[in-house]
Residue, then its C-alpha position, 0 to 999 in steps of 0.5 A: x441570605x446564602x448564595x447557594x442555588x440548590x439545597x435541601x431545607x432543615x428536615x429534608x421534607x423540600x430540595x430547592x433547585x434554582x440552578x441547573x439538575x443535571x440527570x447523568x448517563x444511566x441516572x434515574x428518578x424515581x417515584x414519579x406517575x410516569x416514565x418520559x417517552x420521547x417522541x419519534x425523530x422527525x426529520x428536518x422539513x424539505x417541504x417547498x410548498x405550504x401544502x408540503x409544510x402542513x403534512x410535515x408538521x401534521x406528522x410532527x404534531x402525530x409524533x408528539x401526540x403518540x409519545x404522550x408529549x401533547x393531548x389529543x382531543 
């Protein structure tokens, strides 16, 4: 048994990561379907209202759905 957390098996067909995968400043991955998108800021909420609270979640949920982070229906 090894108490090693990431490795690569014999033949190097499979990496395993059980720690953490740390992607550098300029670092990349490749081969993947798509790039990662990050939404759009979202300011803190200030709503004092419930109604106020809806449209800035409702805002957030557009940002997610826009950067391709949550479906649309």
């Amino acid at each position: 048994m090894s108490n090693v957390k990431n490795y690569t098996e014999q033949g190097g067909e499979k990496t395993v990561i059980g720690g953490v995968l740390e992607i550098a400043e300029g670092g990349q991955i490749v081969g993947l379907p798509s790039d990662f998108t990050p939404a759009a800021f979202q300011a803190d909420s200030s709503a004092s209202t419930i109604a106020g609270l809806v449209v800035d979640f409702n805002a957030l949920l557009a940002k997610l759905k826009v950067a391709g982070l949550m479906v649309s229906e």
